[in-house]
RODO-2510 file (C-alpha; in nm, 4 decimals, decimal comma):
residues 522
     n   res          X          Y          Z
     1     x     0,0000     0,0000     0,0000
     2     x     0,0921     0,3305    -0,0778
     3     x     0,0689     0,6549     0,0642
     4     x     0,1229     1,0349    -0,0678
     5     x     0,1344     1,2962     0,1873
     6     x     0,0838     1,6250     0,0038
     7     x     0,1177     1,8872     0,3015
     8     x     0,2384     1,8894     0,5655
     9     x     0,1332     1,7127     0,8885
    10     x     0,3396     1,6313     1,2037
    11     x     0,5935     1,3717     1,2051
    12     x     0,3726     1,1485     1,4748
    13     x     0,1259     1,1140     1,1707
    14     x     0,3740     1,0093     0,9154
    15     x     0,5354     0,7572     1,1571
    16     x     0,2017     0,5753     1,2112
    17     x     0,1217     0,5416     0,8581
    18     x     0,5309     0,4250     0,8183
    19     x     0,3904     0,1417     1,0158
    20     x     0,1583    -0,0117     0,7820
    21     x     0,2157     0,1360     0,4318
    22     x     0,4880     0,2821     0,2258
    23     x     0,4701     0,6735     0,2550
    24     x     0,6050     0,9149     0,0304
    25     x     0,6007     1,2848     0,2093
    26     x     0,6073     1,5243    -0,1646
    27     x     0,3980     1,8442    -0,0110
    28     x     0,3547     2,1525    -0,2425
    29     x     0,3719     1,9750    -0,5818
    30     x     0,2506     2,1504    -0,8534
    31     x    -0,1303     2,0050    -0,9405
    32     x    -0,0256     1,8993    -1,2863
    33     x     0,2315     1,7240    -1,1020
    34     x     0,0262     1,5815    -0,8557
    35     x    -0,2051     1,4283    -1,1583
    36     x     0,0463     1,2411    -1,2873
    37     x     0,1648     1,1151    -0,9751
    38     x    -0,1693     1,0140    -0,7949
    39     x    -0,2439     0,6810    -1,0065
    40     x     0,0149     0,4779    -0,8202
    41     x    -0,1114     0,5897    -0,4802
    42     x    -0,4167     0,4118    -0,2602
    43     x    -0,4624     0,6827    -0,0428
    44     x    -0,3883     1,0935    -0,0126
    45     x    -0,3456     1,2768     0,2998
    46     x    -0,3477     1,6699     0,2328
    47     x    -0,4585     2,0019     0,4725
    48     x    -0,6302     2,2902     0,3439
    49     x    -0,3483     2,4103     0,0503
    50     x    -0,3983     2,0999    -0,1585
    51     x    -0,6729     2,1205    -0,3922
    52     x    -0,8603     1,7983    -0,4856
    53     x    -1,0609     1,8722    -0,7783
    54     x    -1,2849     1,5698    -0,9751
    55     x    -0,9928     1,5580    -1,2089
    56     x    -0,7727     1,4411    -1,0200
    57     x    -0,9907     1,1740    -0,7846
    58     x    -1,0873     1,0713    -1,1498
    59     x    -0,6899     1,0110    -1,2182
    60     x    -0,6388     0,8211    -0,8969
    61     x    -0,6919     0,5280    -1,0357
    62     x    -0,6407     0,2884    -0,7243
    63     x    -0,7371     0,5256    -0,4588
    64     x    -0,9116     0,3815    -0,2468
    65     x    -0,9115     0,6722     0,0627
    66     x    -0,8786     1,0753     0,0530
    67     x    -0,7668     1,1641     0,4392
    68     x    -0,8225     1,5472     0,5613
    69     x    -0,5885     1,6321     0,8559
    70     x    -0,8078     1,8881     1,0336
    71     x    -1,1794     1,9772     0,9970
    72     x    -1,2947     2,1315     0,6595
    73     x    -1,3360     1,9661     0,3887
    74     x    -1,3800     2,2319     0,1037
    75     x    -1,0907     2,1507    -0,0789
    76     x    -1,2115     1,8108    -0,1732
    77     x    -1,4765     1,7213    -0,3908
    78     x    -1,6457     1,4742    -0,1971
    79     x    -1,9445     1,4191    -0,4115
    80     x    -1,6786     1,2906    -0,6889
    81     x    -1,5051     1,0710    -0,4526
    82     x    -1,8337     0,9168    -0,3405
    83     x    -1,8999     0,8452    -0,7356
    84     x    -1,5225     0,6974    -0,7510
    85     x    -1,6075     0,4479    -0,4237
    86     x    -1,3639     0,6748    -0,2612
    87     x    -1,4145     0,7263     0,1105
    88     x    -1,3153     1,0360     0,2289
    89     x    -1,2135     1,0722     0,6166
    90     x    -1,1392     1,3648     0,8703
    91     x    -1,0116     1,4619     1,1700
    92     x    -1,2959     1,6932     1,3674
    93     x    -1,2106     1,5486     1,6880
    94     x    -0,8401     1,6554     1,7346
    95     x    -0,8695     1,9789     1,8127
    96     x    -1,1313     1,9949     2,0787
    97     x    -0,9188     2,0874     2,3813
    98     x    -0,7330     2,3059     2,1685
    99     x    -1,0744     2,5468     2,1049
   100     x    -1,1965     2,4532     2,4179
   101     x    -0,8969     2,6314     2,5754
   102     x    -0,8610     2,9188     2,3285
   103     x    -1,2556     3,0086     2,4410
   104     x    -1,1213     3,0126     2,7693
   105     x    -0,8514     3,2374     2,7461
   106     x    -1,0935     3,4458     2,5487
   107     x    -1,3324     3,4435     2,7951
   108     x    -1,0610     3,5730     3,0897
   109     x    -0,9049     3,8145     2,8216
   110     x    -1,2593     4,0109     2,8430
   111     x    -1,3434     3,9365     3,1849
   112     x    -0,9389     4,0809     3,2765
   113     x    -0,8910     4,3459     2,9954
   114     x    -0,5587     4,1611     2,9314
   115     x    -0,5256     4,3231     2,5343
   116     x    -0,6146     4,6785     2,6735
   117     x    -0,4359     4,6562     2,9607
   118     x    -0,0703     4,5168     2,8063
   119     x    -0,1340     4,7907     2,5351
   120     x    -0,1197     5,0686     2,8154
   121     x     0,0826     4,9415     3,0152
   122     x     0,3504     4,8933     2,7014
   123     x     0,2882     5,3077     2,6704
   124     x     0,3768     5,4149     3,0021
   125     x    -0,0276     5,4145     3,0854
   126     x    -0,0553     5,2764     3,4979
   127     x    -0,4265     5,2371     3,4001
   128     x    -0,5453     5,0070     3,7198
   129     x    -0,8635     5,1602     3,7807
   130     x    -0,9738     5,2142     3,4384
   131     x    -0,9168     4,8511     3,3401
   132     x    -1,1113     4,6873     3,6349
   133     x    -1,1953     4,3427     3,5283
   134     x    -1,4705     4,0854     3,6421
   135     x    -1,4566     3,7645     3,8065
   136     x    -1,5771     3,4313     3,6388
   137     x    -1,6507     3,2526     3,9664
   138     x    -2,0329     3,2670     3,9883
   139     x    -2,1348     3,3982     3,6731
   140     x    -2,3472     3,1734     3,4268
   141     x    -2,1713     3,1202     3,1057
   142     x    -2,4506     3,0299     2,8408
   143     x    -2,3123     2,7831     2,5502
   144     x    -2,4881     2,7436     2,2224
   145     x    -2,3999     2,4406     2,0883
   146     x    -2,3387     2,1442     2,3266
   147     x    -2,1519     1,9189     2,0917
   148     x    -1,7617     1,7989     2,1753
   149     x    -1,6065     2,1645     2,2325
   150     x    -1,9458     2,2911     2,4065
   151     x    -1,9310     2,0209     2,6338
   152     x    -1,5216     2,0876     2,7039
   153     x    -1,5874     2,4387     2,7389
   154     x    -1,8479     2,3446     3,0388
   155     x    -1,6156     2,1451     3,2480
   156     x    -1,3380     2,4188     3,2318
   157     x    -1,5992     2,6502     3,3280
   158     x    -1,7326     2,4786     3,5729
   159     x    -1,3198     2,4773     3,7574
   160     x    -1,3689     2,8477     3,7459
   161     x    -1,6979     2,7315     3,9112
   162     x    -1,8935     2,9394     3,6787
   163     x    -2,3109     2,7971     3,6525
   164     x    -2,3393     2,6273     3,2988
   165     x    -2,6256     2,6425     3,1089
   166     x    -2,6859     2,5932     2,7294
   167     x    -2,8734     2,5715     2,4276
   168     x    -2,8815     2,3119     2,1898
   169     x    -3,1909     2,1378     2,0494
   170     x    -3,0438     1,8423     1,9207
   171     x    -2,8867     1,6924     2,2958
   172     x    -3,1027     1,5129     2,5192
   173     x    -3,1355     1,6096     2,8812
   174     x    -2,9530     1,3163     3,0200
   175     x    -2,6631     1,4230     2,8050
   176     x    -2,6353     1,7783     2,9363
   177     x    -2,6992     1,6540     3,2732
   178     x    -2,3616     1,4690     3,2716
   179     x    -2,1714     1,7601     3,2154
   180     x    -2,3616     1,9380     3,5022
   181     x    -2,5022     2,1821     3,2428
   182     x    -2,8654     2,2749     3,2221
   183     x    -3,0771     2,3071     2,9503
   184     x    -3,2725     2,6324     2,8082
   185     x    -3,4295     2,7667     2,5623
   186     x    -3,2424     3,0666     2,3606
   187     x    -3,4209     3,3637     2,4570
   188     x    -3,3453     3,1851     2,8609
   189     x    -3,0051     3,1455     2,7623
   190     x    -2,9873     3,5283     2,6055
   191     x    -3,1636     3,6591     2,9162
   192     x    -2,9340     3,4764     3,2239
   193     x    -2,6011     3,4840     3,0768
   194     x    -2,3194     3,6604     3,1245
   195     x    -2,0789     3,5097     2,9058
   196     x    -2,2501     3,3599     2,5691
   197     x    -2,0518     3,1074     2,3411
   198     x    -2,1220     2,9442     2,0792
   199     x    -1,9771     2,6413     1,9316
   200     x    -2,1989     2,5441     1,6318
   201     x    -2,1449     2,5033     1,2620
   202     x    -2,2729     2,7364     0,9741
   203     x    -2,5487     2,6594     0,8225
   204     x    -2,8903     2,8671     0,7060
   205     x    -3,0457     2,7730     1,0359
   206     x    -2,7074     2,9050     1,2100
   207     x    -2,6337     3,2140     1,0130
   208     x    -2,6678     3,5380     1,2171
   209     x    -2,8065     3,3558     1,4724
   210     x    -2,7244     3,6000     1,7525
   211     x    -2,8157     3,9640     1,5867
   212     x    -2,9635     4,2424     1,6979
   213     x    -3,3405     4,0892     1,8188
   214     x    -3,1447     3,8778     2,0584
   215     x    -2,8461     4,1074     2,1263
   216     x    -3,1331     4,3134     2,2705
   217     x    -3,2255     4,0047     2,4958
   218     x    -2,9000     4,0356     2,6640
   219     x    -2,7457     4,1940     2,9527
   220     x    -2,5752     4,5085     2,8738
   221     x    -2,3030     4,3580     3,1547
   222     x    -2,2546     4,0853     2,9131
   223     x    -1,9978     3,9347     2,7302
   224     x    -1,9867     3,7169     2,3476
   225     x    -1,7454     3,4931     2,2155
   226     x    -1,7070     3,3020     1,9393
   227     x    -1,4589     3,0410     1,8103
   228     x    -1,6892     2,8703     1,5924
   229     x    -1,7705     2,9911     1,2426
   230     x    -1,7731     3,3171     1,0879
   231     x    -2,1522     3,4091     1,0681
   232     x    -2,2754     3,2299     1,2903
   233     x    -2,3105     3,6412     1,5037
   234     x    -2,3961     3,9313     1,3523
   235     x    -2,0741     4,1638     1,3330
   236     x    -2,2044     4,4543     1,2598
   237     x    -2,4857     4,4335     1,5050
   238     x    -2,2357     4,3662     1,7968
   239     x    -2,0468     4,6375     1,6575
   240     x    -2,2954     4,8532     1,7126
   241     x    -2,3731     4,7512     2,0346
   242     x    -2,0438     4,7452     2,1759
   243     x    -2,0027     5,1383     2,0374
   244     x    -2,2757     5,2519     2,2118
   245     x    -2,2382     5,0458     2,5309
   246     x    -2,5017     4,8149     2,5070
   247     x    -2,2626     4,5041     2,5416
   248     x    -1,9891     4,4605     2,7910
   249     x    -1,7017     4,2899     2,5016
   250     x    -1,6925     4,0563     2,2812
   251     x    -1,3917     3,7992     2,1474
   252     x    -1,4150     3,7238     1,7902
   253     x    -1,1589     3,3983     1,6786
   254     x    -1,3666     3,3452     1,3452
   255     x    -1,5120     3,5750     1,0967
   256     x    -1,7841     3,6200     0,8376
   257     x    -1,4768     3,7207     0,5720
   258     x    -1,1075     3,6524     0,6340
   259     x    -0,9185     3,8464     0,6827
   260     x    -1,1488     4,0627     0,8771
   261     x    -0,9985     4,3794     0,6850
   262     x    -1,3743     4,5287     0,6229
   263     x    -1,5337     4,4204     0,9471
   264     x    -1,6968     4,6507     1,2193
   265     x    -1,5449     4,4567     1,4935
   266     x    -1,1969     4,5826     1,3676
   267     x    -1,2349     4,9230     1,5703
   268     x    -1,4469     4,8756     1,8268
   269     x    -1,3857     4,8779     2,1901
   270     x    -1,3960     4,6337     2,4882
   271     x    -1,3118     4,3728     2,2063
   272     x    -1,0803     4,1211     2,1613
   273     x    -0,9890     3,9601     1,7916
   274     x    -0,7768     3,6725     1,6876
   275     x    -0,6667     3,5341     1,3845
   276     x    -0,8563     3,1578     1,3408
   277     x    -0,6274     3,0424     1,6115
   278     x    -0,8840     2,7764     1,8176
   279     x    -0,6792     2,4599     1,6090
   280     x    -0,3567     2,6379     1,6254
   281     x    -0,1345     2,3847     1,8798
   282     x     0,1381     2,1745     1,8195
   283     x    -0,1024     1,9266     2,0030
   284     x    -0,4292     1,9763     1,8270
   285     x    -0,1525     1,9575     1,4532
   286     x    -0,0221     1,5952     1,6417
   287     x    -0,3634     1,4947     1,7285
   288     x    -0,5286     1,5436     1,3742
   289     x    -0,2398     1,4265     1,2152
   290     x    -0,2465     1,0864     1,4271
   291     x    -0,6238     1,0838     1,4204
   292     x    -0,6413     1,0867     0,9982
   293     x    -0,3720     0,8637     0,9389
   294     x    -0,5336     0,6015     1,1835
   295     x    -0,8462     0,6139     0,9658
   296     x    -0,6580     0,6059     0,6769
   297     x    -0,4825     0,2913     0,7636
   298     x    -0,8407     0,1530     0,8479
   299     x    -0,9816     0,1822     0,5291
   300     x    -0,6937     0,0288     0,3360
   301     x    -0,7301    -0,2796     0,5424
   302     x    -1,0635    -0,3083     0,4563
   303     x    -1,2286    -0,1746     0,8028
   304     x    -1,4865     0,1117     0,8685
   305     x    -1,3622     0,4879     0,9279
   306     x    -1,4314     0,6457     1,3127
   307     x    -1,4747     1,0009     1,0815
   308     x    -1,5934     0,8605     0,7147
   309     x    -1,7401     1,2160     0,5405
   310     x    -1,9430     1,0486     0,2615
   311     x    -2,0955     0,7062     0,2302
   312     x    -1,9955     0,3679     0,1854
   313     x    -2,1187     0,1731    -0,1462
   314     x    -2,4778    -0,0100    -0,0894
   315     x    -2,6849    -0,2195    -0,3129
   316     x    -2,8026    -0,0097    -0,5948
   317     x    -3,2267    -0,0902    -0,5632
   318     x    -3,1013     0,1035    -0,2232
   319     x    -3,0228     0,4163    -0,3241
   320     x    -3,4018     0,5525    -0,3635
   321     x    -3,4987     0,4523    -0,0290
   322     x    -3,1500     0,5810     0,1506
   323     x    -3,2348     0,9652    -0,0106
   324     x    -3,5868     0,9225     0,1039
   325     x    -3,4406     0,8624     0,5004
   326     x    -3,2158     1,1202     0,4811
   327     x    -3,5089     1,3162     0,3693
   328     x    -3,7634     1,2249     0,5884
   329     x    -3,5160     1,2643     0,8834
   330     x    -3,4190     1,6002     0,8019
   331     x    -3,7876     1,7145     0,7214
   332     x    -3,8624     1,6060     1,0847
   333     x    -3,5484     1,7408     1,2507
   334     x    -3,6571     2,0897     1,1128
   335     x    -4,0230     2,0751     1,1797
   336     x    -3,9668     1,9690     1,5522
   337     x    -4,0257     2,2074     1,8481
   338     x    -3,8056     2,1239     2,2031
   339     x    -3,5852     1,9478     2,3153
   340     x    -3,4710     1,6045     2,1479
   341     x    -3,5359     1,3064     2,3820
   342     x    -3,6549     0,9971     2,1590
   343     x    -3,6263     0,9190     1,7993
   344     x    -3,9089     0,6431     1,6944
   345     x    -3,9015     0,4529     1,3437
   346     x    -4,1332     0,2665     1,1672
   347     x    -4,0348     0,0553     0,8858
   348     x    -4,3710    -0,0330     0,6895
   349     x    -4,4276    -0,2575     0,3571
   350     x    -4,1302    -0,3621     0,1200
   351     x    -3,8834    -0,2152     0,3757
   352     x    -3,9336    -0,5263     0,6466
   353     x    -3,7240    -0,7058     0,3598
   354     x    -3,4710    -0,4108     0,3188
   355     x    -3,1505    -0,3394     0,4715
   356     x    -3,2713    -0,0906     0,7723
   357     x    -2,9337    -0,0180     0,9207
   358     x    -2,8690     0,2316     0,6643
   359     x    -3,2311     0,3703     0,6326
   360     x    -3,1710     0,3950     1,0275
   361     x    -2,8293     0,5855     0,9847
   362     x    -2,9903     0,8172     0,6931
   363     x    -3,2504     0,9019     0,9577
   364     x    -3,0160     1,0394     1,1853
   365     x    -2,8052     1,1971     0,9486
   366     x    -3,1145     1,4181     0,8041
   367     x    -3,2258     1,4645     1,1281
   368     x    -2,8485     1,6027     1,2930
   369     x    -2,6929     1,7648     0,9795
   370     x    -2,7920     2,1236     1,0683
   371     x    -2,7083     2,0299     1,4119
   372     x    -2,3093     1,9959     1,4351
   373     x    -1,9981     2,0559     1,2518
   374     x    -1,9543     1,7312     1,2190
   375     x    -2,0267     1,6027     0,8496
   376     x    -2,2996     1,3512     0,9761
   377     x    -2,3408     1,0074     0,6694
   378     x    -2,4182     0,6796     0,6370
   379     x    -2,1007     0,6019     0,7824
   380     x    -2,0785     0,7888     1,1225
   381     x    -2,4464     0,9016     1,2246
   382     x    -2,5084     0,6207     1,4481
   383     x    -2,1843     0,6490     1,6101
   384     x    -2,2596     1,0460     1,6700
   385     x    -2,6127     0,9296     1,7770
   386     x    -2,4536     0,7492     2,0730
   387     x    -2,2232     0,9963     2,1561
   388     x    -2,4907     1,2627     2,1770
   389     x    -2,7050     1,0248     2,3990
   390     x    -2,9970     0,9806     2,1442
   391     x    -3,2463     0,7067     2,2063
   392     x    -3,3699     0,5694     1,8991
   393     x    -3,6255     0,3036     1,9103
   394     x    -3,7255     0,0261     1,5420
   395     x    -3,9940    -0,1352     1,4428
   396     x    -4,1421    -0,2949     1,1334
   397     x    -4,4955    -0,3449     1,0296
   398     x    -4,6951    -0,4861     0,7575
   399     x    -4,9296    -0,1885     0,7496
   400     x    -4,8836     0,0565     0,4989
   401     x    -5,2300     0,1717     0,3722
   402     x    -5,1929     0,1977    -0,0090
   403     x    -4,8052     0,2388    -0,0410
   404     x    -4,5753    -0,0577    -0,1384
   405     x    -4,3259     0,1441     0,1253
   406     x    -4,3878     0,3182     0,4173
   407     x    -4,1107     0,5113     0,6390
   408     x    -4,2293     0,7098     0,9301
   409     x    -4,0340     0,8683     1,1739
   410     x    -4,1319     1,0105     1,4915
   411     x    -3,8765     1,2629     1,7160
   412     x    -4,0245     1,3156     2,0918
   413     x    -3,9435     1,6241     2,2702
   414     x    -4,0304     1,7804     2,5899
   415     x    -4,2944     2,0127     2,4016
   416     x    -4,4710     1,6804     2,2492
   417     x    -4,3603     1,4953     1,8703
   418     x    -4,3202     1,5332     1,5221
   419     x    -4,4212     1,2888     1,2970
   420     x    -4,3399     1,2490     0,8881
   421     x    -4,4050     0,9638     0,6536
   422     x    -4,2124     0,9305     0,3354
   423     x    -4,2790     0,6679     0,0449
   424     x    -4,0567     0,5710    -0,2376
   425     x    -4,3135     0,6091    -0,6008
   426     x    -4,1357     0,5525    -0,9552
   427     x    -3,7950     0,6423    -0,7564
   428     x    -3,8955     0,9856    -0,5770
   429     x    -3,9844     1,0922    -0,2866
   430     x    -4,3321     1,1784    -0,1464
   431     x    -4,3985     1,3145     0,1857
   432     x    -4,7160     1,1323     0,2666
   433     x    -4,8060     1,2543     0,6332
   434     x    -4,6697     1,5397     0,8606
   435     x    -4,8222     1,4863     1,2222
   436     x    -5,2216     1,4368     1,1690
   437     x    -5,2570     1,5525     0,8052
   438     x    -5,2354     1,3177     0,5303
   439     x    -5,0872     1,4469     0,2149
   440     x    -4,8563     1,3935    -0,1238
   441     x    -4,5806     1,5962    -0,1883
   442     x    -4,3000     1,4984    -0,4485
   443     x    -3,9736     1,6489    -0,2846
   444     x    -3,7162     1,7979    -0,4993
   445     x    -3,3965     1,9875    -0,3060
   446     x    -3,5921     2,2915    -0,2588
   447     x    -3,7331     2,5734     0,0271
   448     x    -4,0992     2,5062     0,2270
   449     x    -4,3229     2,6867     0,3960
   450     x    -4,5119     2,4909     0,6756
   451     x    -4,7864     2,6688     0,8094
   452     x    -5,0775     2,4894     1,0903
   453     x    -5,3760     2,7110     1,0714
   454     x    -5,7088     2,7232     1,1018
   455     x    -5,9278     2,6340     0,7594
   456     x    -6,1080     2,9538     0,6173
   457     x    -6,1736     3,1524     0,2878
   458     x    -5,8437     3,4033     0,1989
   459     x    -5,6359     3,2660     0,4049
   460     x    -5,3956     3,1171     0,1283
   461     x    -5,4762     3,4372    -0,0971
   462     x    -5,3394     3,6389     0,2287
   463     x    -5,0141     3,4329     0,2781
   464     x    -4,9455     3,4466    -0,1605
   465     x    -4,9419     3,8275    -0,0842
   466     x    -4,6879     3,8601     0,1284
   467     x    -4,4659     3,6052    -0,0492
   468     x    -4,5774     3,8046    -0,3895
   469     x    -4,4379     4,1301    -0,1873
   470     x    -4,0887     4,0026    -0,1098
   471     x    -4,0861     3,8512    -0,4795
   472     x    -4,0855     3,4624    -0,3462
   473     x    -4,2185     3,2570    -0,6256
   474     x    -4,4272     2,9621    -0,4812
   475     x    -4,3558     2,6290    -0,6986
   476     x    -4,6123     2,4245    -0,5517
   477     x    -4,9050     2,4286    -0,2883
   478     x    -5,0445     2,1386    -0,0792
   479     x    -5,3486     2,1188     0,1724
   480     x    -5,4586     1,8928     0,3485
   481     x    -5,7530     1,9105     0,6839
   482     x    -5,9304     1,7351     0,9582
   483     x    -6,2491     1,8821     0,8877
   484     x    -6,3873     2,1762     0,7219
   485     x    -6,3065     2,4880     0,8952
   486     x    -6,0789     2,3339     1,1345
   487     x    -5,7495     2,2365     1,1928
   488     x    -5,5594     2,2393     0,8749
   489     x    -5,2133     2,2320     0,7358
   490     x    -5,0733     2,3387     0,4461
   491     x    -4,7028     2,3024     0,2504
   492     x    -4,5671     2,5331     0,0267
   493     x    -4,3176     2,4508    -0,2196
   494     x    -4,0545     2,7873    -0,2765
   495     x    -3,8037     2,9093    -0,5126
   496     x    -3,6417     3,1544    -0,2834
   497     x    -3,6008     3,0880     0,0825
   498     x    -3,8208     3,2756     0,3078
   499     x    -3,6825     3,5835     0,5330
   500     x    -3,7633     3,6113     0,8863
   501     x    -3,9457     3,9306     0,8201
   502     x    -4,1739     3,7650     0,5724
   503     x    -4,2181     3,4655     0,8757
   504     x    -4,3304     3,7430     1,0832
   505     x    -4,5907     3,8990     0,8851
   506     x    -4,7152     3,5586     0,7843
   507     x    -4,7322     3,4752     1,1694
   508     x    -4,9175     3,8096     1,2486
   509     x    -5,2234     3,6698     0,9520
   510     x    -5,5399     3,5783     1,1539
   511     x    -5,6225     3,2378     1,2229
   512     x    -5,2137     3,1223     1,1189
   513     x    -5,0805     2,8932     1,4630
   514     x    -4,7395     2,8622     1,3133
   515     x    -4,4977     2,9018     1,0705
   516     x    -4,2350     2,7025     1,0145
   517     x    -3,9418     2,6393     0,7030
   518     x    -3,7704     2,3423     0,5650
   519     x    -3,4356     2,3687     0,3328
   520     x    -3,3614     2,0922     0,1865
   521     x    -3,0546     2,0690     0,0026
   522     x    -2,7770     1,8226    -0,1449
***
């Protein structure tokens, strides 16, 4: 077996893979170079500076692994891998501690002045009483996103014996509870803190999800970090805030653009900004390094990735019903209101005789991929499903009204369930029953409006308005009620997605009990 390393990683990495394969180290070759080289390799190890394009996974003719030592994987193009049967791995987990602890020293940097007070103190400034700082001890540090750095932030919070409470939809209260940390809702969280951080990825249910409306839920004693993603805060509305005193500082790691050379942030006060350091230690650059070339030497002898990005191969009659679980899963995991604490599946018809394991692991991957930075597949959903504490329960039946299939999944919460039903018809997906309403939507990737109301005259003619307005073009309608004039659902298919603001107005239409969106997406 062998094995091209095309940046660098540390020398701990390159010894493991010595172990078991025959490593050639060539980093920074040219990628016309790197072309004609990558046939005789079965696996490539790169970083961020190495582009792999579809050309050249097309050239590697006996590749049979593409390892990522760190995080991201933007630089490869998974999608063409999959098509080559080439399993792409990561490393997510190997920096962890490293961003736990670079929150940390954030977090004292704001509560301590430590940036404002070495820059006086370096211009002959003996500025004691100006900088007075704050303690940690007995404060309430609010974390948005509980996943593996949430959860290490906690426990070094809780040594600074600081109260620990977060938010984070997709954890189940067991889970929290064994990291002492309760859990709230987001405007609780907003509205008791006074240190917020957030570890959770980007994505459209992510982006700006701390700007101004909840900035104005939060302490003006307050402080904001974030070592997560870029966009994941508003900039400019922290900005503001922190000009005009309405925040006590904030500690920026990660940015919407970087360099930050256009952001607000860059001259306000009572602010702290660092360059994308949260992975930047020679342990976290050991640990990712160790941690892809273990998984690479996995796959080459023929054994199942911890950290596999895209899926394995399965039977090709399959592939219909797999897209319909990831579909149905992630339909449900953005419909749901609460607090995750059960996930229930029903397999109904033709699928008794299928394969469930990977309709299972498609469930949880639709249902978690908004809900951690972890790329969640086939491969590693029900291994993050255990780690997140989720209790999933099967079942199969021979019931399934007039569909040859029948999939229904059901996600309890502590505000009550969500059910969907998807079917497989001439190889496409149909949405066949959300909660108590019966329906038949074809899914394409696409934008949807969810809306439970009350059944009346103009109340559809009301909602078109408003999307008219803000120039959203609706694809598709479907309605379905338990009896005339009652309760009543209805799904509308979009081309663009749909603002807050619009979701507002549509709220504020008489006889509309809620409003809800699903993206779906590749």
């Amino acid at each position: 077996m062998k094995v091209l390393v095309a940046d660098p990683i540390s020398e701990e990495g390159i010894a493991r893979l010595k172990q078991c394969a025959s490593v050639d180290v060539r980093t920074s070759l040219p990628a016309d170079e790197l072309r004609r080289e990558i046939p005789g390799y079965d696996a490539l190890i790169v970083r961020s500076q190495t582009q792999v394009t579809a050309a050249l996974i097309e050239r590697g003719a006996n590749l049979k692994v593409i390892g990522r030592a760190g995080v991201g994987v933007d630089n490869i193009d998974v999608e063409a891998a999959t098509r080559c049967g080439i399993v792409v791995v990561n490393a997510p987990a190997g920096n962890t501690v490293s961003a736990a602890e670079h929150t940390m020293a954030l977090m004292l940097a704001l509560a301590r002045n430590i940036p404002q007070s070495d820059a006086a103190t370096r211009t002959g400034s003996w500025a004691r009483s100006r900088l007075m700082g704050t303690e940690l001890r007995g404060k309430t540090l609010g974390i948005i996103g509980l996943g593996n750095i949430g959860s290490q932030v906690a426990l070094r919070a809780q040594s600074f014996e600081m109260r620990t409470i977060a938010f984070d939809p997709f954890i189940p209260a067991d889970y929290a509870r064994s990291f002492k940390v309760a859990l709230v809702t987001l405007p609780e969280l907003l509205l008791q803190a006074d240190f917020i951080t957030l570890h959770v990825p980007l994505s459209p249910a992510t982006k700006n999800l701390i700007g101004p409306a909840e900035l104005e839920m939060v302490k003006p004693s307050a402080r904001i970090i974030n070592c997560a993603r870029g966009g994941v805060v508003d900039e400019a509305a922290v900005a503001a805030d922190l000009n005009e005193g309405r925040l006590a500082g904030a500690a920026f790691d990660v940015f919407a653009q970087e360099p930050p050379t256009d952001s607000p942030l860059l001259s306000t006060p009572r602010s702290v900004l660092t360059p994308h350091l949260g992975a930047s230690t020679f342990e976290a650059q050991t640990n990712v390094s160790v941690d892809v070339a273990e998984q690479v030497i996995a796959v080459l002898e023929g054994e199942l990735a911890k950290y596999a990005v895209n899926a394995p191969h399965a039977a090709p009659e399959l592939f219909p019903y797999i897209r319909m679980s990831i579909t149905v899963g992630s339909f449900a995991g953005q419909l749901m209101d609460g607090q995750i604490q059960r996930v229930n599946i029903c397999y109904a018809g033709d699928l008794q005789q299928a394969s469930c394991d990977p309709l299972k692991a498609g469930i949880i991957s639709g249902i978690l991929q908004h809900a951690t930075e972890e790329r969640v597949n086939l491969v590693n959903a029900e291994l993050i499903a255990r780690q997140r504490g989720l209790r999933i329960a099967e079942e199969s039946s021979s019931e399934c009204g007039a569909y040859g299939n029948l999939l229904t999944v059901t996600l309890e919460t502590d505000r009550g369930s969500t059910t969907v039903s998807g079917t497989v018809r001439d190889g496409i997906t149909r949405i066949v029953r959300i909660n108590h309403f019966f329906m038949d939507i074809g899914l394409a990737e696409g934008h949807f409006l969810i809306c439970d109301h009350t059944d009346g005259p103009g109340l559809v003619g009301a909602i078109g308005t408003v999307l008219g307005q803000a120039s959203i073009n609706i694809s598709s309608m479907h309605l379905s009620r338990l009896a005339p004039r009652g309760k009543a659902l209805f799904v509308m298919a979009l081309d663009e997605p749909l603002r807050e603001a619009q979701k507002n107005v549509i709220m504020a239409i008489p006889n509309i009990h809620t409003v809800r969106t699903v993206n779906l997406h590749g």
